[in-house]
C-alpha positions as CSV (number, residue, x, y, z in Angstrom):
1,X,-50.6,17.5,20.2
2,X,-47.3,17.8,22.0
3,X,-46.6,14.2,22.1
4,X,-47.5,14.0,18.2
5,X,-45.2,17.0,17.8
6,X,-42.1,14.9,19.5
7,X,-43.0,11.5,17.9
8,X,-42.6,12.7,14.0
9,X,-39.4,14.9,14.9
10,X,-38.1,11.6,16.7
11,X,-38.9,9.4,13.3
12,X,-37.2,11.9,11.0
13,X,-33.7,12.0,12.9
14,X,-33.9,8.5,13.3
15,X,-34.2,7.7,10.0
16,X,-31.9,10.3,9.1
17,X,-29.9,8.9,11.2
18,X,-30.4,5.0,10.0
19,X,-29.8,6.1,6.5
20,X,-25.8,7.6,7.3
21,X,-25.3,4.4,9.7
22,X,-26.1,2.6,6.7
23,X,-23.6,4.3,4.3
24,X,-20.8,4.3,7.1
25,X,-21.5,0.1,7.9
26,X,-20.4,-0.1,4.0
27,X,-18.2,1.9,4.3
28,X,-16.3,0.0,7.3
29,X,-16.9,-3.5,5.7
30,X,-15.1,-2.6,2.6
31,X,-11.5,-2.6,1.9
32,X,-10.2,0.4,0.2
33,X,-7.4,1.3,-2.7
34,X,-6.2,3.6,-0.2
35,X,-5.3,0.8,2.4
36,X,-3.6,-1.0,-0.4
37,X,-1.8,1.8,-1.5
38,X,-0.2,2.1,2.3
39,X,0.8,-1.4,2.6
40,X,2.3,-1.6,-1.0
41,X,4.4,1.7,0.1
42,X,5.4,-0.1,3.0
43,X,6.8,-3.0,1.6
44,X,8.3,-1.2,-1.3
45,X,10.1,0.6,1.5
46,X,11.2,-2.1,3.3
47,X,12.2,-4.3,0.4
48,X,14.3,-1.4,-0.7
49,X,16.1,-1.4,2.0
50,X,16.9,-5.1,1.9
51,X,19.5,-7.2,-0.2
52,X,17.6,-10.5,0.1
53,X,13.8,-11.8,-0.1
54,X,12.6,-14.8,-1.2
55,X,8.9,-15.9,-1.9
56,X,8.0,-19.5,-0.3
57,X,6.4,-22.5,-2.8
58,X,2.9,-21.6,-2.6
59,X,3.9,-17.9,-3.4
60,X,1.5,-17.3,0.2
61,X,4.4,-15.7,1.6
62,X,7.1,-12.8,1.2
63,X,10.4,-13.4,3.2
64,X,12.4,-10.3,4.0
65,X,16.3,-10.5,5.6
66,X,16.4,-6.9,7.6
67,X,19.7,-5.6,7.2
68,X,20.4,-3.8,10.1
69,X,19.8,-7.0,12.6
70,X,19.6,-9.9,9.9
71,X,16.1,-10.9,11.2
72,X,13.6,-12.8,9.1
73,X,10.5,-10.4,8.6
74,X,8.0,-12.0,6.5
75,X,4.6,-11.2,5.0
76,X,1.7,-13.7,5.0
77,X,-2.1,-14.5,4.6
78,X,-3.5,-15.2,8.3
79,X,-7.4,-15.9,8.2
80,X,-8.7,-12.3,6.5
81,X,-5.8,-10.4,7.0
82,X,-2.4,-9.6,5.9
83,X,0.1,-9.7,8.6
84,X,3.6,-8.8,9.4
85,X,6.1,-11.0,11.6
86,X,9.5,-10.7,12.7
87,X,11.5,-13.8,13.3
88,X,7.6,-15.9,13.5
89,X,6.3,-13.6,16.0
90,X,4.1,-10.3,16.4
91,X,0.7,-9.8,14.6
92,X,0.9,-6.8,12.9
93,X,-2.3,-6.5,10.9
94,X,-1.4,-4.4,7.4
95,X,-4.7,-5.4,5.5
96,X,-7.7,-6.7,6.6
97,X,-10.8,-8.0,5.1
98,X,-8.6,-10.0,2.1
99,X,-9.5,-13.1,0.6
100,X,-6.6,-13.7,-1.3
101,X,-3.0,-12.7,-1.3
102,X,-0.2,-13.9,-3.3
103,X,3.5,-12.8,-4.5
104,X,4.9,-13.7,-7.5
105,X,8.8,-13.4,-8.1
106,X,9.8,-11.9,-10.7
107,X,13.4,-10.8,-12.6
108,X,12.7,-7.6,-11.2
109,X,11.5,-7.6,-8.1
110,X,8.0,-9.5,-6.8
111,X,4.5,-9.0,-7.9
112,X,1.3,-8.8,-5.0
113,X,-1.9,-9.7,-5.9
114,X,-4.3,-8.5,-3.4
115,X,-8.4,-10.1,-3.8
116,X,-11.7,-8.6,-1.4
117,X,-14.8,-10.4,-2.7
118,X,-14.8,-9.4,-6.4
119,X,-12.0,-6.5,-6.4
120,X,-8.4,-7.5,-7.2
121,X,-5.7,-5.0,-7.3
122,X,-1.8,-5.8,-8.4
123,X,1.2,-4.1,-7.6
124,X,4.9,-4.8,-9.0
125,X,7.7,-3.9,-6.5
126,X,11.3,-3.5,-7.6
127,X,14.5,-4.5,-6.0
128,X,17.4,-4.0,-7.8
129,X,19.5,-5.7,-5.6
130,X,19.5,-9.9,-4.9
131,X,17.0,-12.1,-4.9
132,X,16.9,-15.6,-3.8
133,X,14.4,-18.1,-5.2
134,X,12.5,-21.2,-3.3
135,X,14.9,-23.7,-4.8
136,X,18.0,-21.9,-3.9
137,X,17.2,-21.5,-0.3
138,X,16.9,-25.5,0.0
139,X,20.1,-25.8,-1.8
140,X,18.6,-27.7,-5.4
């Protein structure tokens, strides 16, 4: 009776249990507005602080000139994250789980596109001061 007892007290916490693993696994495997939200207030700080960006061709990457040290920060797809490098080096990871990123200049400032699976959030980011396009950085 004991052993009874213990056996249906163990099945209900574990599937207790089972059924909040469940909801934190999706939870973890899913990429958030709120990490989006972070990185885009990041950037927006640090392209604020800059004079010059530029966007490369494939518009797969954001190129930042740091003004205090005039190092090349730049922002890029790398396998299912969005990273962060200074002068081509470093891994710092600002979004993960991302199957597409892109920037878009604009007049203004540049545009991010941001996909995971079927969500896909945009954000404009304004810099009033200069920015350089791909063509002028080869010198066309």
């Amino acid at each position: 009776m004991i052993g009874l007892f213990i056996f249906i007290v163990v099945v209900t916490l574990y599937s207790t249990i089972a059924h909040y693993w469940m909801l934190a696994t999706h939870q973890v495997n899913t990429f958030s507005y709120e990490e989006f939200v972070f990185f885009t207030n990041h950037l927006q700080a640090e392209l604020r602080e800059s004079e010059t960006y530029w966007v490369d061709e494939k518009e797969e990457k954001l190129f930042i000139v740091r003004p205090l040290d005039n190092q090349i920060v730049h922002y890029e797809k790398y396998r299912h994250t969005v990273r962060r490098q200074v002068r081509g080096r470093g891994h710092e990871v600002f979004l993960q789980r991302v199957t597409d990123f892109r920037v878009v200049e604009t007049a203004y400032g540049i545009k991010l596109e941001v996909k995971h699976k079927n969500t896909r959030w945009e954000k404009i980011l304004i810099n009033p001061t200069k920015s350089l396009t791909s063509r002028e950085i080869k010198g066309e």
